[in-house]
C-alpha positions as semicolon CSV with decimal commas, in nm:
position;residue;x (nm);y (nm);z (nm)
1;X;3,996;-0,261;-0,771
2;X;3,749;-0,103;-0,529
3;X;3,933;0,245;-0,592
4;X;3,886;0,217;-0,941
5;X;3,509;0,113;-0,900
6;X;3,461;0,426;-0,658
7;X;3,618;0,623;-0,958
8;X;3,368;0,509;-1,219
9;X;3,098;0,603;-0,973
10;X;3,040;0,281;-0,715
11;X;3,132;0,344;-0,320
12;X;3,151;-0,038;-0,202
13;X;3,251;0,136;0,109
14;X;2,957;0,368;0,109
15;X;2,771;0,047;0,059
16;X;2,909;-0,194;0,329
17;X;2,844;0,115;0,554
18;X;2,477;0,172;0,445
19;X;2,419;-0,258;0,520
20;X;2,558;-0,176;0,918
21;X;2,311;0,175;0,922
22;X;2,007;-0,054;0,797
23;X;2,062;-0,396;1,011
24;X;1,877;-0,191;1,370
25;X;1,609;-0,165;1,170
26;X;1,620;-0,466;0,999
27;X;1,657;-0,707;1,298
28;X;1,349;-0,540;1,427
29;X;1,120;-0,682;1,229
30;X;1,264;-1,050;1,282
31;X;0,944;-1,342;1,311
32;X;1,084;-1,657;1,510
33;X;1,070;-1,809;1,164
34;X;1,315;-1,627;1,031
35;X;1,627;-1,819;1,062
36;X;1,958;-1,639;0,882
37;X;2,118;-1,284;0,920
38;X;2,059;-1,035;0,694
39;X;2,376;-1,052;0,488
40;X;2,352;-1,415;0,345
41;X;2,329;-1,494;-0,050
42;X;1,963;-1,633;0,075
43;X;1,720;-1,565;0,308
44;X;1,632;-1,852;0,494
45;X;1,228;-1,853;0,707
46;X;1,066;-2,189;0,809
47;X;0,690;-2,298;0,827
48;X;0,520;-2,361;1,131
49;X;0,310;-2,721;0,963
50;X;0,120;-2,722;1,283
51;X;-0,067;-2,392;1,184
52;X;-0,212;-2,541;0,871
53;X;-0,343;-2,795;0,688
54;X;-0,350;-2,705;0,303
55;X;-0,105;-2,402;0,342
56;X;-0,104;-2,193;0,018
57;X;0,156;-1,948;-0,069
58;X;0,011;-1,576;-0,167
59;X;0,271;-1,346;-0,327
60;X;0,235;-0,965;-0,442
61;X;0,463;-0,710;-0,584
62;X;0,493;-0,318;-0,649
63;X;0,710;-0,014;-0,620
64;X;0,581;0,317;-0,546
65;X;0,602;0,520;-0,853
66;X;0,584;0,888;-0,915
67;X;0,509;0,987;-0,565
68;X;0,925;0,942;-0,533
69;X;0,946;1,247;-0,672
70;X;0,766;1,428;-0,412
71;X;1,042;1,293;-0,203
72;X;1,311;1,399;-0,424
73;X;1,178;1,772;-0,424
74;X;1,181;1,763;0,015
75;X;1,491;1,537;0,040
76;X;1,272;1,312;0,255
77;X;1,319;0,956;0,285
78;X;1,194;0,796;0,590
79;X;0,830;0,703;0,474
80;X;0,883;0,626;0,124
81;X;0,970;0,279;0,243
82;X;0,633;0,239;0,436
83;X;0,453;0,249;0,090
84;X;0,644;0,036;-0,092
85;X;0,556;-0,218;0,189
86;X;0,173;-0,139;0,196
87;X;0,137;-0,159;-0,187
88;X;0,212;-0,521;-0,179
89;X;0,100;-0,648;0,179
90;X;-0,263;-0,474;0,146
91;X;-0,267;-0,661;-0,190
92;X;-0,186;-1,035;-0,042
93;X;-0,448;-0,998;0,273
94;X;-0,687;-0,942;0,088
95;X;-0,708;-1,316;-0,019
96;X;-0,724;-1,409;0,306
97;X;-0,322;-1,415;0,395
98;X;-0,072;-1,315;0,622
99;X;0,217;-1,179;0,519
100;X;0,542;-1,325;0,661
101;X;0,818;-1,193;0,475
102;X;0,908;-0,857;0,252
103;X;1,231;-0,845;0,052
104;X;1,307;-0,489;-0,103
105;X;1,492;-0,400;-0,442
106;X;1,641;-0,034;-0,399
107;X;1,854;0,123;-0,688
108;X;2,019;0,459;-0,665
109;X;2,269;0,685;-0,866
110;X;2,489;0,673;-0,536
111;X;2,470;0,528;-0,190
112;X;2,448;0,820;0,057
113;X;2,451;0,591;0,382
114;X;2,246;0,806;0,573
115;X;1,993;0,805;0,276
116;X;1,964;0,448;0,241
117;X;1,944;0,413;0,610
118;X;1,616;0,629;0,621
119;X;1,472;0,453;0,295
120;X;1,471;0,100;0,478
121;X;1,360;0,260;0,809
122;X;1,057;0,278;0,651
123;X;1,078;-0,052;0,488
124;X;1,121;-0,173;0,853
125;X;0,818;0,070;0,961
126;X;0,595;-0,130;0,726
127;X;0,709;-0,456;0,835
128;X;0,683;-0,372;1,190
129;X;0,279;-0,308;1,023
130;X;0,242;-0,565;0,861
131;X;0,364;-0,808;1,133
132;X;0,610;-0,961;0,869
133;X;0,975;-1,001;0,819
134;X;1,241;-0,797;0,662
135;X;1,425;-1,096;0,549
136;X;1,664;-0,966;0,229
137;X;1,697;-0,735;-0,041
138;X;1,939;-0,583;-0,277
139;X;2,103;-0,204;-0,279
140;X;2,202;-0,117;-0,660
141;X;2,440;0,163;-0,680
142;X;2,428;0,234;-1,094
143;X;2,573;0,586;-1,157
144;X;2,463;0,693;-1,496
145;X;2,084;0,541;-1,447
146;X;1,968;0,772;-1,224
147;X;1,969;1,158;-1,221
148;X;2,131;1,281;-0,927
149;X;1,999;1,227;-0,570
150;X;1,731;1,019;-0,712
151;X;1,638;0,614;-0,684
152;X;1,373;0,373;-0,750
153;X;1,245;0,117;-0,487
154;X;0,994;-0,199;-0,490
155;X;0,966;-0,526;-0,307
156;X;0,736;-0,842;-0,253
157;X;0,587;-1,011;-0,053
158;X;0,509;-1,371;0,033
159;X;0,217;-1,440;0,258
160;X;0,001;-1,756;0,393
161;X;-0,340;-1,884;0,435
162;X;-0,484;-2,208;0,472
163;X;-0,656;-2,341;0,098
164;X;-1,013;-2,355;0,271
165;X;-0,952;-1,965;0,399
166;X;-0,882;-1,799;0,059
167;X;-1,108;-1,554;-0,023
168;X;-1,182;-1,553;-0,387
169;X;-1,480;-1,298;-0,377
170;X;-1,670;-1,629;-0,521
171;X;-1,942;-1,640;-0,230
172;X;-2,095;-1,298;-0,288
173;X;-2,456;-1,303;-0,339
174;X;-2,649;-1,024;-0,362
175;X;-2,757;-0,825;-0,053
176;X;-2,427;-0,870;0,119
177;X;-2,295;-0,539;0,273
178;X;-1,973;-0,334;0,115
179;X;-1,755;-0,209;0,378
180;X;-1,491;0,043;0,329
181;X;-1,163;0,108;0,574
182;X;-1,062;0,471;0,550
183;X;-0,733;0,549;0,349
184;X;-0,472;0,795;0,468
185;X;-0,502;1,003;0,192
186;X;-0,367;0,954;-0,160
187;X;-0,145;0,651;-0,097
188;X;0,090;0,581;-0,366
189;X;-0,148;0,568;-0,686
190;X;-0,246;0,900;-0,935
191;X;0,100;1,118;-0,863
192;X;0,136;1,178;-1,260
193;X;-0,200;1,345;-1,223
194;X;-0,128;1,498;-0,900
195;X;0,210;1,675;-0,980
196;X;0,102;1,828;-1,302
197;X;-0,255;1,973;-1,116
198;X;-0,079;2,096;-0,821
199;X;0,280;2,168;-0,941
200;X;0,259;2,183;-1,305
201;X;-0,063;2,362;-1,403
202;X;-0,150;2,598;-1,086
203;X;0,213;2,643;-0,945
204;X;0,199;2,485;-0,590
205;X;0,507;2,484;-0,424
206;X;0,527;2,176;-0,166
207;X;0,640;2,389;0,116
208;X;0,263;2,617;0,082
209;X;0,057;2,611;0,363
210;X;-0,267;2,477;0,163
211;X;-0,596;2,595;0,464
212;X;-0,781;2,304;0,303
213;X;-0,563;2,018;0,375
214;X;-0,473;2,138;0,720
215;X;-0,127;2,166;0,640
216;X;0,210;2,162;0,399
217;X;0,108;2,037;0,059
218;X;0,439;1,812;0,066
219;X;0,338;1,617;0,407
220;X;-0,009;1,585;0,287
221;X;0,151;1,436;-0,061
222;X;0,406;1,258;0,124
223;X;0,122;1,114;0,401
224;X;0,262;0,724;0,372
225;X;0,031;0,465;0,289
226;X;-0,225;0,246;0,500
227;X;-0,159;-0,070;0,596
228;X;-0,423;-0,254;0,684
229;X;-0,313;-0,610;0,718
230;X;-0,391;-0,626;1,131
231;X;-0,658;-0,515;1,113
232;X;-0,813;-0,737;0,867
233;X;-0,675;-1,056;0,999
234;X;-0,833;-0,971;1,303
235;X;-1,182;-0,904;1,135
236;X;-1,152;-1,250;0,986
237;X;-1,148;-1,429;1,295
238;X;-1,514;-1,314;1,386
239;X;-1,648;-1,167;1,028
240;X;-1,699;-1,400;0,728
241;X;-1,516;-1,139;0,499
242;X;-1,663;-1,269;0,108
243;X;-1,447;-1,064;-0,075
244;X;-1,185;-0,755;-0,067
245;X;-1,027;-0,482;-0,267
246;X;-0,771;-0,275;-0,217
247;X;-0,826;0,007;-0,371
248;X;-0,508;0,150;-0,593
249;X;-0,467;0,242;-0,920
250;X;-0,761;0,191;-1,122
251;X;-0,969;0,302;-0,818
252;X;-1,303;0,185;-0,736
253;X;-1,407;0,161;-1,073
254;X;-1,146;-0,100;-1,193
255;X;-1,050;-0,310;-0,880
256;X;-1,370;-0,346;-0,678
257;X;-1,503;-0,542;-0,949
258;X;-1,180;-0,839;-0,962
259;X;-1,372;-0,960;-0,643
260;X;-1,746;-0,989;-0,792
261;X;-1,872;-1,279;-0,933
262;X;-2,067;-1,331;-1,227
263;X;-2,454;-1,189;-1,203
264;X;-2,372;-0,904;-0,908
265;X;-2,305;-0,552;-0,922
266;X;-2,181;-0,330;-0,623
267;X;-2,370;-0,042;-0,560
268;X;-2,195;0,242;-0,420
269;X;-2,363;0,500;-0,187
270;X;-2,167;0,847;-0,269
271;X;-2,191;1,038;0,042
272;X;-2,140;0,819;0,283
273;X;-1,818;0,832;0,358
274;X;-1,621;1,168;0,409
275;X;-1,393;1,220;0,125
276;X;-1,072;1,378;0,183
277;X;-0,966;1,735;0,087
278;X;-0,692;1,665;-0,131
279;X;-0,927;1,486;-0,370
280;X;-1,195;1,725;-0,383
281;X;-0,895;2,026;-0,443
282;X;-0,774;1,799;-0,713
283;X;-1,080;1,731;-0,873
284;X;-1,170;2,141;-0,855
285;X;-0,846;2,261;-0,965
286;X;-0,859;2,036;-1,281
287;X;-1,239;1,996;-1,353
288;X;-1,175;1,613;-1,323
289;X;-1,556;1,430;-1,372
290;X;-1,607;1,219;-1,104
291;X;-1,565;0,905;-1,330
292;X;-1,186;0,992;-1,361
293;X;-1,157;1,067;-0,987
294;X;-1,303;0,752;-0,910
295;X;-1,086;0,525;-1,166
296;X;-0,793;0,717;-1,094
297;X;-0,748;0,782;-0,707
298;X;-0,941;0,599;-0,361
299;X;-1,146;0,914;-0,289
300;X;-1,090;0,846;0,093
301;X;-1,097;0,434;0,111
302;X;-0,884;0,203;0,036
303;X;-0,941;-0,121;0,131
304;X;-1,307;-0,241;0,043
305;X;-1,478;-0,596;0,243
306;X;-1,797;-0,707;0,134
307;X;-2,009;-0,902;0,480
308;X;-2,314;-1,020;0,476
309;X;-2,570;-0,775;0,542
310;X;-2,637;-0,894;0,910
311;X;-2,293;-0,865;1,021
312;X;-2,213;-0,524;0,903
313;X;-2,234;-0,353;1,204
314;X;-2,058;-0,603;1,387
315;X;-1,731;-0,538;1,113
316;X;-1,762;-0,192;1,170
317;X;-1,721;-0,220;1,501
318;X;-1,419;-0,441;1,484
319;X;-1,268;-0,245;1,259
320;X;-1,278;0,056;1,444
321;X;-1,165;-0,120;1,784
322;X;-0,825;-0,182;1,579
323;X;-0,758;0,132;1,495
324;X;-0,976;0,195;1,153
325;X;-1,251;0,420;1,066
326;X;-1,489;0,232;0,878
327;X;-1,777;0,310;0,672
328;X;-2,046;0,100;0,525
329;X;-2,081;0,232;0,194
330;X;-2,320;0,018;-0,028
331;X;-2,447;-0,321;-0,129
332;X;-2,403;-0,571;-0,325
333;X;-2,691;-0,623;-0,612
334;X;-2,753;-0,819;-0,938
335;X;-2,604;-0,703;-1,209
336;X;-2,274;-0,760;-1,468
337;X;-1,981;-0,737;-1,214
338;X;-1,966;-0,315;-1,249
339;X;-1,988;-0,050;-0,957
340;X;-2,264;0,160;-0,982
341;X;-2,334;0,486;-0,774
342;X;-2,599;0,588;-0,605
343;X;-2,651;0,975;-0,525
344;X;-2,382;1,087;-0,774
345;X;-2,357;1,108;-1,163
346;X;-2,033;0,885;-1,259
């Protein structure tokens, strides 16, 4: 049977070798509460009940869209996995929880072991992060779905914080302070708009030497995204974080204001923060109006924490003693729940 299934296109042996290549990195990212092998029809991971009173559940999931095909064109796998982690764990902290476990859902026209290995190598990288668990997930060889050499990935993750610790954005009053961690660089959102600038319309090739970005256009495109879960749990412990947004599609135009309550705007300062290259060749190259750059990509931050005003510097601080350049980029200020700019026509 398996000979005939390897004729119509499906390698269980391929497979059973790419689970051995992947469990190293798996194992890795193992919390005490995990408690089953990877290999099981379930994955099993307790609660500690001693950690919280009125623990809530926080879930998120994603994949990583277009920018795949950026690692298609190199035949580069190793970070795509990082991003598929960060586009959910970045969204669950930013209520306030931490992650404990990621499962991934990879699908491919055929299992190259070596391949798949790389893929969750970065799944494991993100983990590793996050500070949560690779606990499960599912490889899908489907021949005839795919074009050759190529694959889709996403995941979720399920994360926990204590019902009096979620942060619902609810408490922002104007005069609080917005906050903005730096991103990496495009992260995993706008790739439709990149590829057809850059590849498409002016003829980049991803192995150019671009001056601007300091480097290959493909390892600037293929830069993995920021996860910023340590970070921020760290920041809660001595900030009183109101609200966050992480910044993905949509950009600041469309997710800052999820967080805002009724009667506040947030007031943007343009300029002070340093936005990266690759946004400002983007928006040159295509004559994109700063209203589409800023509802379409994070211009250079990602993840967005509005303090109150007298603790600013103190977050800033923080932040940047784990690792994080931080910025403080505007206020909060009555209004309709919108972002508004100041120093820059949007």
């Amino acid at each position: 049977m398996s000979e005939a299934y390897k004729q119509a296109g499906v390698d269980i042996a391929a497979g059973n070798e790419a689970v051995v290549r992947m469990k190293k990195h798996v194992q890795k990212t193992f919390r005490p509460e995990v408690l089953t092998e990877l290999g099981g029809f379930g994955a099993l991971f307790g609660l500690d009940k001693s950690k919280y009173e009125e623990p809530v559940l926080v879930s998120g999931t994603d994949g990583v869209g277009t920018k795949l095909k950026i690692a298609f064109a190199m035949d580069r796998h190793d970070t795509i996995g990082i991003d598929a982690v960060a586009m959910c764990v970045n969204d669950v902290v930013v209520q306030g929880a931490e992650p404990l476990f990621f499962l991934d859902y990879l699908a491919c026209d055929k299992v190259v072991p070596e391949k798949i290995e790389a893929i969750i190598k970065g799944v494991a990288d993100g983990c590793l992060q996050a500070g949560c668990s690779l606990i499960g997930g599912e490889t899908a060889e489907m021949p005839g779905m795919y074009g050759e050499g190529e694959y889709d990935i996403a995941g979720f993750t399920v994360g926990i914080v204590d019902k009096k610790k979620i942060i619902d954005g609810s408490s922002i009053a104007a005069g609080d302070a917005i906050i903005g961690l730096a991103s990496s660089g495009l992260h995993s959102n706008g790739f439709s708009l990149v590829r057809k600038l850059l590849l498409q319309d002016h003829g980049y090739k991803l192995d150019d030497e671009v001056a601007e970005l300091g480097g290959k256009l493909g390892d600037v495109l293929l830069t993995p995204t920021k996860i910023y879960v340590k970070p921020v749990l760290a920041m809660l412990e001595r900030i009183n974080i109101k609200g966050m947004a992480h910044i993905t599609g949509g950009g600041f135009l469309e997710n800052i204001p999820r967080v805002l309550p009724a009667g506040v705007n947030a007031r943007i300062e343009y300029g002070s923060w340093p936005i990266l290259p690759i946004f400002s060749l983007l928006q040159r190259l295509g004559s994109v109006s700063n209203n589409d750059m800023f509802r379409t990509f994070n211009m250079g931050i990602a993840m967005v924490l509005v303090v109150p005003a007298e603790q600013a510097d103190e977050a800033i601080r923080l932040a940047e003693a784990n690792g994080e350049r931080a910025y403080r980029i505007g206020t909060i200020t009555p209004g309709e729940r919108i972002v508004t700019f100041e120093g820059a026509v949007v």
